[in-house]
N, C-alpha and C positions, 0 to 999 in steps of 0.2 A: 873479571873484565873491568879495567880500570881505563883513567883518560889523566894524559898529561897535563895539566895548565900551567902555560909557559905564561910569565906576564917579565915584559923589558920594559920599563919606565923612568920615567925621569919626573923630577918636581917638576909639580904643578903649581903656577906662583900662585891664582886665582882658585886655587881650590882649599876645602878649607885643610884635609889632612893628605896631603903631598906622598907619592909616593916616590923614594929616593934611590931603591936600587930594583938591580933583576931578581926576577924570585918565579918559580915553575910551581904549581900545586898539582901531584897526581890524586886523580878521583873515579868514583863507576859512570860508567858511558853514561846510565842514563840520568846521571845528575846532569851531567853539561847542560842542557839547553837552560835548566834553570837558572844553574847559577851561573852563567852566562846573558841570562836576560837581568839577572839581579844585579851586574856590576854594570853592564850598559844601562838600566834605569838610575842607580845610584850618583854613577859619572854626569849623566844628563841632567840630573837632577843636582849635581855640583855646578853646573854652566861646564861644562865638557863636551866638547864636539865628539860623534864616535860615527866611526864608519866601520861598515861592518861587513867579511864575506865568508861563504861557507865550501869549503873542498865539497865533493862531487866525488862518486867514484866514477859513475860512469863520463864526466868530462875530464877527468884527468890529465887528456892527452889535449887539452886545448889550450892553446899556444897561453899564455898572460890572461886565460882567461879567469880567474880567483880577482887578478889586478885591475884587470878592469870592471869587475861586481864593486871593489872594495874604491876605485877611484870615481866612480860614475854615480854614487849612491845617492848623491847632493848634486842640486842644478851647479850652485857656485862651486864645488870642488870639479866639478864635469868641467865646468867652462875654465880654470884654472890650468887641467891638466891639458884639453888642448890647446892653451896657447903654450904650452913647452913642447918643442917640435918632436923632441926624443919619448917622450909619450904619446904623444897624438900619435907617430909611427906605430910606438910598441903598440896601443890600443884599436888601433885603426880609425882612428877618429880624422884622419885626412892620410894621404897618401905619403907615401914616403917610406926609403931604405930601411932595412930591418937594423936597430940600434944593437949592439952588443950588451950582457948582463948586467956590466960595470957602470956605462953609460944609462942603463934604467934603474938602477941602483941610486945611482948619485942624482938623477932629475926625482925621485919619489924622495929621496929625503931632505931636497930643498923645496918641494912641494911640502912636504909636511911641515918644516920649519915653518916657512912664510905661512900657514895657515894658522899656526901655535903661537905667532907673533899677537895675533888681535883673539883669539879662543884656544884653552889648552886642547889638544887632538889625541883620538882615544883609538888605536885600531885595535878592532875583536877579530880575531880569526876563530873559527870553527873546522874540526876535523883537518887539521891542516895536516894528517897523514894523505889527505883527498886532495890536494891542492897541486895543479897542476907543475911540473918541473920548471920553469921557465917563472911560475909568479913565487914559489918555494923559495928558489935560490936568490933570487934579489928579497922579500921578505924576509927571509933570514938573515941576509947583509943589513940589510938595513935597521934591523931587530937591536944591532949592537951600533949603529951610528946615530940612534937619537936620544943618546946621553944630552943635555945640555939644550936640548931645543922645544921644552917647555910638551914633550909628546909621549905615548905612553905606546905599548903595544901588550895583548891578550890574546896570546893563542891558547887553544884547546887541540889533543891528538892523545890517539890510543898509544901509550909505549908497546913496542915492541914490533909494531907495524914498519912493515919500510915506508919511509920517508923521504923525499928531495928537502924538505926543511931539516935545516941545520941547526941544532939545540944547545953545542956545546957553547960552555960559557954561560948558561943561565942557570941557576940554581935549582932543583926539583926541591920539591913540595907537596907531601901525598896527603890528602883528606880521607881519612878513611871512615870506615862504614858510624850513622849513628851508636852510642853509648845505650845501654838498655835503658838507662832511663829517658833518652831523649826521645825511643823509640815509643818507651809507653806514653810519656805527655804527648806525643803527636794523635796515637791512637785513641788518647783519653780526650785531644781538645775536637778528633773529626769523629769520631765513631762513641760517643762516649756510652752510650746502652750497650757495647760489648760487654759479654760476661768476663769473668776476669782468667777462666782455663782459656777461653779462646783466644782472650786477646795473648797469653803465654804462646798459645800455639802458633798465631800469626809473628808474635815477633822472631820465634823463634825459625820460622821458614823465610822473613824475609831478609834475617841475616842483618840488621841494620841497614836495608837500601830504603828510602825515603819513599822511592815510588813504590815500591810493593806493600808498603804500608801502606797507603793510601790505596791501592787498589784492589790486595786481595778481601777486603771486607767486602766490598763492592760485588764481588761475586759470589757472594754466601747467602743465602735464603736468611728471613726474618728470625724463622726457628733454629736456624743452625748459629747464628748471631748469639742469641737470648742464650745458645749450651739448650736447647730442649732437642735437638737431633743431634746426632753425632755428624762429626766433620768426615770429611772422607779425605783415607788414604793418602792422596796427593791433591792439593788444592787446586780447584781449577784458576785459569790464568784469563787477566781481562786482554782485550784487544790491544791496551798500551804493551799491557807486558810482554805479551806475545810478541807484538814487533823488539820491543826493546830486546830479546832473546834471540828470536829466533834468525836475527840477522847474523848474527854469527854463526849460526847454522846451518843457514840455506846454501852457504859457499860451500861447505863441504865435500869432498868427494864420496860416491853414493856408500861405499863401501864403510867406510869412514862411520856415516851415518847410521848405518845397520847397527854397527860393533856399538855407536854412541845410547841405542835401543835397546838393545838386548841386557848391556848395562844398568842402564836404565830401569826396565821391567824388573831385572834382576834384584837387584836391590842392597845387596850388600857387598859388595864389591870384592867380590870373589873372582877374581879369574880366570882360576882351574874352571869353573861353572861355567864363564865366557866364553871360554875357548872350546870346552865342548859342545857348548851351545854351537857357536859357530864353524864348526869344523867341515861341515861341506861344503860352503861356500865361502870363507874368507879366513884371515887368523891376526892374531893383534899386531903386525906390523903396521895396520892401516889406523892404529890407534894415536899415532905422532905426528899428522896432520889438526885432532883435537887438542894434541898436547902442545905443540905449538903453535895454537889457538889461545891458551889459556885456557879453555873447557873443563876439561879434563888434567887432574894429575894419578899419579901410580906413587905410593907410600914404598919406600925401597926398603922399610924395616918390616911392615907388613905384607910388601906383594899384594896388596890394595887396592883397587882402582876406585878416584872418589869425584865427584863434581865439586869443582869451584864455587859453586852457590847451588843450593838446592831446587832454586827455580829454573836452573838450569836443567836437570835432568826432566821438573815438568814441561819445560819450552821442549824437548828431545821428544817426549810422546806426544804430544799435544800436535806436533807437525809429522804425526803418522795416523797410518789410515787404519782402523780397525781391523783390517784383514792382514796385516803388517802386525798390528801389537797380539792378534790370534798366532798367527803363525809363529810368533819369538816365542809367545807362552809353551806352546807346544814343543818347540826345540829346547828351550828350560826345565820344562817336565820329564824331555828324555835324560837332561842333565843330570838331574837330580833324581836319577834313579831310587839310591841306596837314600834318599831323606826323606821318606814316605811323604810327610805334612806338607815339604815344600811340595815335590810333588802333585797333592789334590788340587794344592792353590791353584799352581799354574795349569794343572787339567782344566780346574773350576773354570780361570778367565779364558780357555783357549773353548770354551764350547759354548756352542749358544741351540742345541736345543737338551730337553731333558734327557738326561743320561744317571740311570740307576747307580752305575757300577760308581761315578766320580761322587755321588751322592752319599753313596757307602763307606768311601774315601774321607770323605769330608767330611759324616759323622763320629768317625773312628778320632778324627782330627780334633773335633769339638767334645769328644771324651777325655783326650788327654787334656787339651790343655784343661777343663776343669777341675781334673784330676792336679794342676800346678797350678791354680788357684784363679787363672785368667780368664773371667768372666768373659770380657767384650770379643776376645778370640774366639771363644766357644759360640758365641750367642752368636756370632757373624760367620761363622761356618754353618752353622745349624738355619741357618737363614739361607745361605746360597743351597745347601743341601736340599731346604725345601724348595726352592726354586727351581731345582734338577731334576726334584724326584717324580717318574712317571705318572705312579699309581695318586690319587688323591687322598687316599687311607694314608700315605705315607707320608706324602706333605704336609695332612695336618697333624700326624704324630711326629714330625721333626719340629713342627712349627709349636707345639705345645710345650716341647721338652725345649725349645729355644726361649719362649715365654719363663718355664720354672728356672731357665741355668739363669737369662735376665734377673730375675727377683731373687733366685736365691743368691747368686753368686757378686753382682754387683750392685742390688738392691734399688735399681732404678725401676720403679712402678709405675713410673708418667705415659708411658706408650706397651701395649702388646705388639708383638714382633706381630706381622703379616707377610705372606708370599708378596714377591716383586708386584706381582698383575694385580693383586689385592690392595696393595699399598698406593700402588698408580691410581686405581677407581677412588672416582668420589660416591660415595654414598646418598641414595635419596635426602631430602628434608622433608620434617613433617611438623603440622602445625600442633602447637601444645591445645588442649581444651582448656578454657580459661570463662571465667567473668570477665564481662566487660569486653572493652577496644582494647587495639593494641597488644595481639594474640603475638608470642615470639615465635622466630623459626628456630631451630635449633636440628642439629645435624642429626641424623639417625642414628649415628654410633653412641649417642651419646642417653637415647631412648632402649638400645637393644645391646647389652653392654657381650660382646662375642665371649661362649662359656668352651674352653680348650679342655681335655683329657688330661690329667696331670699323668708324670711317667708311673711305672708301675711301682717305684717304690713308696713315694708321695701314695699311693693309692693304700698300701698296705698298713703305713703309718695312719692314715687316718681312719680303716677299717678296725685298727687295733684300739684307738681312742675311741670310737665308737665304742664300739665292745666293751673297754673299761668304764664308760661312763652309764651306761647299761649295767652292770653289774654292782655297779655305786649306787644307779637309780633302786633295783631291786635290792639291795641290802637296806636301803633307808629304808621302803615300803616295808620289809619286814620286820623294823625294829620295830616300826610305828604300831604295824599288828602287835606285836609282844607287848607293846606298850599298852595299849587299849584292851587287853585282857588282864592284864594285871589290877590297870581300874575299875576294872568288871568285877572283880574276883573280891577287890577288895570292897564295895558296896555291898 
């Protein structure tokens, strides 16, 4: 998701570094508004007059209405443009025949001269894909008739959007996403107590957008911050993001949206899997409404379907309702028949009470993968598995052998795995006995440290050191005896 920046300008005599020709910069939507406010403070901050409007979608259809936002913004521009009759019409600032395009055309660009005469003049357009027909078409004439009149113009618009603004003739310009290092000094000058995997992780999901840096730390827990919990799966989205996303989304048609879910959920952009996921209710024709969105693309050497930015696919669940992302799991689960592991998963998220049999699934799951060396897959199945599991006996023998694949497999000892309901409680506090004032509280778990079953092999291995160091013990005791009869014997 990118955004045009068209700028047509002409020197500025009064400024100190003049801008001499046309030039467009394409950028992501949701930089616009900044670096939009950063050229309008700049320009002002030169002695630069700026007026400023912003396209609308929903008023689109209103006559000159952008032109009169951007003409009425200033008392002395307001009262300027009604004493020219052919505006005051176009505006409705007094009565009078409706002017034709050419005739508002030609009175806006000798309004703007004579105001460039005494202060250079800066128009900023915004979303000017939103800009209603009628202020489009004469702002875009007039875009290329103020060479030489001391006046500038700054639009901003999505490519590929239709438009009544007419672009040809200015040069494009793309800004694209920050450089990784520009990514980490941003996250090292606002967040700098991130640890340094998380902050890899963040830059890595927010793809270079400036506002995602800045916001997904913001919705990360103290301890998921510091690396002392682990992050999850798909990062959740702040309320900026959200909008910034999901407005591309909510236009969608419903069908459209499902396919963009199940995608989603899905995860690796499989197809064949999409398609049989959705095969009662829809099929990927409805997929080229996203793709001519920009959303979504399809890789034509792999038969692929991938998002555009990965916060994208979080904006696509994040604007579904839990009985929506249950139900896709479940049609993905039937997908994926013959790939057992995918499978449990998507069993896993599609249930929400305990269920034995997905529990079984999903330790069968947490065998392999430690069986290929992958601790955090093991120990996060073996977790949901205790989450599922009916019997309590079973829970906490999932939950102990999810404790030993933890320590032995990834060697993280800072936390014991606990069931979901266990992990949600807080624990009593209790007070230490002490001398004195100033008795601390300190949490119970940290008074009764919880003692797990290790699995039955861990059991056997240490009944067998047992046993060897017993038989180590009784061979010393019996040398010791040989010994002390021998200095018996010799007295």
């Amino acid at each position: 998701m990118s955004t045009t920046w068209a700028v047509s300008a002409t020197s500025w005599p009064s400024c100190p570094a003049p801008v001499e020709r046309c030039c467009c910069w394409e950028s992501r939507a949701w930089e616009r508004p900044a670096l939009l406010a950063a050229a309008a403070w700049q320009a002002t901050a030169a002695g630069v007059r700026v007026l400023q409007t912003v396209g609308v979608q929903y008023r689109a259809q209103a006559s000159y209405g952008a032109l009169q936002q951007l003409l009425t913004s200033s008392p002395e521009v307001r009262s300027r443009a009604a004493g020219t009759p052919v505006l005051a019409a176009a505006l409705d600032l007094n009565c009078g025949s409706a002017p034709g395009h050419d005739a508002v055309t030609d009175a806006v660009v000798s309004l703007i001269a004579d105001l460039s005469h005494d202060v250079p003049t800066l128009l900023v357009l915004d979303d000017a894909q939103w800009l209603d027909a009628a202020s489009a078409v004469v702002l875009g004439q007039a875009a290329r008739r103020l060479v030489g009149t001391g006046a500038g113009m700054l639009c901003a618009a999505r490519p590929r959007d239709e438009s009544f603004f007419d672009y040809s003739g200015i040069a494009l310009h793309e800004l694209g996403p920050l450089s990784d290092a520009a990514s980490e000094q941003l996250l090292a000058c606002h967040f700098p107590t991130l640890a340094p995997r998380v902050r890899r992780r963040l830059m890595a999901d927010a793809e270079g957008n400036p506002l995602a840096l800045l916001e997904l730390p913001t919705a990360l827990t103290d301890s998921q911050r510091c690396a002392s919990q682990a992050l999850p799966h798909r990062l959740p989205l702040t309320e900026r993001l959200q909008t910034a996303f999901a407005s591309r989304i909510e236009g969608l048609p419903t069908a459209t949206r499902h396919l963009l879910l199940v995608a989603a959920l899905e995860g690796s952009g499989n197809l064949q899997v999409v398609r049989r996921a959705v095969a009662d209710r829809s099929n990927l024709k409805y997929l080229a409404p996203a793709e001519r969105a920009r959303l979504v693309f399809v890789d034509d050497a792999t038969g692929r379907l991938g998002f555009r930015h990965s916060l994208m696919r979080s904006a696509v669940v994040d604007l579904s309702t839990s009985d929506q992302r249950r139900s896709v799991h479940r049609a993905l689960a039937d997908a994926w028949i013959d790939v057992p592991e995918q499978r449990a998963w998507h069993l896993a998220q599609a249930a929400v009470e305990p269920d034995e049999k997905i529990a079984f699934l999903l330790e069968q799951v947490a065998e392999g993968s430690a069986r290929r060396g992958d601790g955090p897959n093991a120990v996060a199945a073996l977790l949901r598995a205790a989450d599922l599991s009916a019997e309590p006996s079973e829970q906490a023998r999932r939950l102990a052998k999810a404790a030993y694949c933890g320590a032995n497999l990834t060697g993280d000892l800072r936390e014991v795995p606990q069931p979901a309901g266990q992990r949600a409680a807080r624990l009593p506090e209790r007070r230490l006995a002490g001398r004195g004032r100033g008795h601390r509280r300190v949490p119970a778990q940290q008074l009764r440290r919880p003692r797990h079953r290790a699995p039955p092999a861990v059991r056997r291995d240490r009944a067998r050191a047992r046993a060897l160091r017993s038989v180590r013990r009784d061979h010393a005791r019996g040398a010791g005896h040989a010994a002390d009869g021998v200095r018996a014997r010799q007295k």
